[in-house]
C-alpha positions in Angstrom: 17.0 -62.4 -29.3 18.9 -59.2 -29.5 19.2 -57.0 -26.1 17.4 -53.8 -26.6 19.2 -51.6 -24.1 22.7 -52.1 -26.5 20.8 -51.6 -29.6 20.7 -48.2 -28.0 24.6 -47.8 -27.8 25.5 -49.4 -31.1 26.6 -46.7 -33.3 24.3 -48.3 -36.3 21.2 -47.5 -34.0 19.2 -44.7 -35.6 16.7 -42.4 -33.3 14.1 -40.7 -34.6 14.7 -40.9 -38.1 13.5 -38.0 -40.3 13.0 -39.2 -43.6 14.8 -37.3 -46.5 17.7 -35.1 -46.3 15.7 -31.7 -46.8 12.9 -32.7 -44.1 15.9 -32.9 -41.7 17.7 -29.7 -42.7 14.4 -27.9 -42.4 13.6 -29.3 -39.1 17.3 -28.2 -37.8 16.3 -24.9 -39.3 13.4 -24.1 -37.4 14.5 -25.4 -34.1 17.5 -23.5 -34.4 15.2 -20.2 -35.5 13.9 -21.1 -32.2 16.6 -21.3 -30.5 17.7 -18.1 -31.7 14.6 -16.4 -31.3 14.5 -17.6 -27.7 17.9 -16.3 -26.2 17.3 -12.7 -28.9 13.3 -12.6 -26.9 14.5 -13.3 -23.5 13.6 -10.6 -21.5 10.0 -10.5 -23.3 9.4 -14.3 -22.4 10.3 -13.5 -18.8 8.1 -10.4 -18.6 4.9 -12.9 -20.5 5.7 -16.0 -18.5 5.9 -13.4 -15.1 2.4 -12.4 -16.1 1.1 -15.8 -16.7 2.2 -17.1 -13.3 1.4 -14.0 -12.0 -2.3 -14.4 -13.2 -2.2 -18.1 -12.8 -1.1 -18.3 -9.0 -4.1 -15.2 -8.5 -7.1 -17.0 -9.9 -6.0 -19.8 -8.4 -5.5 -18.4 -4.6 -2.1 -19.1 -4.3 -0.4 -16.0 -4.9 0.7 -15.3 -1.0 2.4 -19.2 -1.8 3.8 -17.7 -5.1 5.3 -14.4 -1.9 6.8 -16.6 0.2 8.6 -19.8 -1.6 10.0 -16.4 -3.9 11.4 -15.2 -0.2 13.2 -18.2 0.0 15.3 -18.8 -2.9 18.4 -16.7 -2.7 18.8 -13.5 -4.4 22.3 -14.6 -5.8 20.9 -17.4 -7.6 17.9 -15.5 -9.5 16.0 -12.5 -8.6 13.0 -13.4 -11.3 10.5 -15.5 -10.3 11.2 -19.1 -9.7 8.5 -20.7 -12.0 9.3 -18.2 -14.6 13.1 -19.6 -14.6 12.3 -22.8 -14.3 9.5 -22.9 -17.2 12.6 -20.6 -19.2 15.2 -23.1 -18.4 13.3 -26.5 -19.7 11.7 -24.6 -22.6 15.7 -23.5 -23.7 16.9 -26.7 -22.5 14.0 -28.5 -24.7 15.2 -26.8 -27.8 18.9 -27.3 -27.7 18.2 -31.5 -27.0 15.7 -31.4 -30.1 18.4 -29.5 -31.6 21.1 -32.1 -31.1 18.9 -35.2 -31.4 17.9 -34.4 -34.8 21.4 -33.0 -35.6 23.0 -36.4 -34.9 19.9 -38.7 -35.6 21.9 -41.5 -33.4 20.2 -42.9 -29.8 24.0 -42.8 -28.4 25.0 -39.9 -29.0 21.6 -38.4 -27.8 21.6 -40.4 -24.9 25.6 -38.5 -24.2 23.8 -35.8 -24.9 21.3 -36.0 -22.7 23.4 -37.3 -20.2 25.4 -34.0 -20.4 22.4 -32.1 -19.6 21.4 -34.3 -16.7 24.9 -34.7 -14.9 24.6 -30.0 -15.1 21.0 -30.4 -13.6 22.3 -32.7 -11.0 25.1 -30.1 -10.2 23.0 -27.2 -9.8 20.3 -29.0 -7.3 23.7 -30.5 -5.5 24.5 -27.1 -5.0 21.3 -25.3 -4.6 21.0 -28.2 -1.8 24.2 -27.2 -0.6 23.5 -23.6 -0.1 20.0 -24.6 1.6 22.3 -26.5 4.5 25.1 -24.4 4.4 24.8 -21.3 6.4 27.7 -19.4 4.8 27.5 -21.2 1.3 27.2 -18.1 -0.8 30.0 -19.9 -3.3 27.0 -22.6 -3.9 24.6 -20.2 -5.2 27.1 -18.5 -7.2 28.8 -21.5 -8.8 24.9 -22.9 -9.3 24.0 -19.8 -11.2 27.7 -19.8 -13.5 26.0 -23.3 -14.1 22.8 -22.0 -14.9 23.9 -19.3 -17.0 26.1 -22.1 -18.7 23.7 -24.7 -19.6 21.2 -21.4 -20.8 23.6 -20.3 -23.6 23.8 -22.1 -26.8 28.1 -22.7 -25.8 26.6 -26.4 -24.4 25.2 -27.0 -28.2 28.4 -26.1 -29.6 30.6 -27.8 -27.4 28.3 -31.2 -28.1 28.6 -30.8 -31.2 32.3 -30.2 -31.6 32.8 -33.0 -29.5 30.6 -35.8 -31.1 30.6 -35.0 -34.9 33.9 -36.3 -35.1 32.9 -39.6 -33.4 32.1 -42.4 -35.4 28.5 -42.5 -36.8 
């Protein structure tokens, strides 16, 4: 019996595998319509997602919560509203992995991929964390939000896949 978890890093491993050659191209096409349609519409998914949380945390009593967790998270990380940033960041961050897992349409070099992504995510609540416990950690808030703005861009989908298209399928 084979063991499952090195299937995953054999390079002959296949993820999701999109039949036919022009299903695939399409696919890459519209996420990366998305994509581009996502960082050209910024502002005017900030200013919709701020009205949905806005409306959302009303009906539901919790907009004094909504007040004061804002209050708390430093104005050199974000001065938008943390759910709208956060729902921003995984929606962007969403696109680009779809992006690169159907681009490669291999489990191991999704898995670097989305290894990539985690280690960034990891480094920005190490330094979020950082800045919390800190009292004069305003370099933590700054070099979380370089990270932010960083892993936000489509430079991490570039870099990706520069880096793994020369590796061998």
């Amino acid at each position: 019996m084979r063991n499952r978890i090195l299937l995953l890093f054999q390079p002959e491993a296949r993820s999701f595998a999109v039949p036919g050659n022009a299903l695939r191209k399409g696919l890459l096409f519209g996420l990366f319509t998305l994509l581009f349609f996502t960082g050209v519409f910024t502002d005017y998914i900030y200013l919709y997602l701020d009205r949905l949380y806005y409306y959302v945390f009303t009906s539901l009593g919790w907009f004094s919560f909504l007040n004061q967790s804002q209050a708390e998270v430093s104005s050199l990380l974000t001065m938008r509203s943390w759910p709208t940033m956060i729902t921003y960041g995984l929606l962007y961050i969403t696109l680009s992995f779809l992006f690169l897992h159907v681009y490669f349409n291999r489990n191991w070099k999704s898995l670097i991929a989305a290894g990539f992504y985690f280690f960034i995510f990891l480094a920005c609540a190490t330094l979020i964390l950082t800045g919390k416990l800190l009292a004069d950690a305003e370099w933590a808030y700054k070099l979380c939000r370089h990270l932010i703005e960083l892993i936000i861009s489509p430079l991490p989908v570039i870099l990706l896949i520069a880096a793994l298209a020369k590796a061998k399928s």
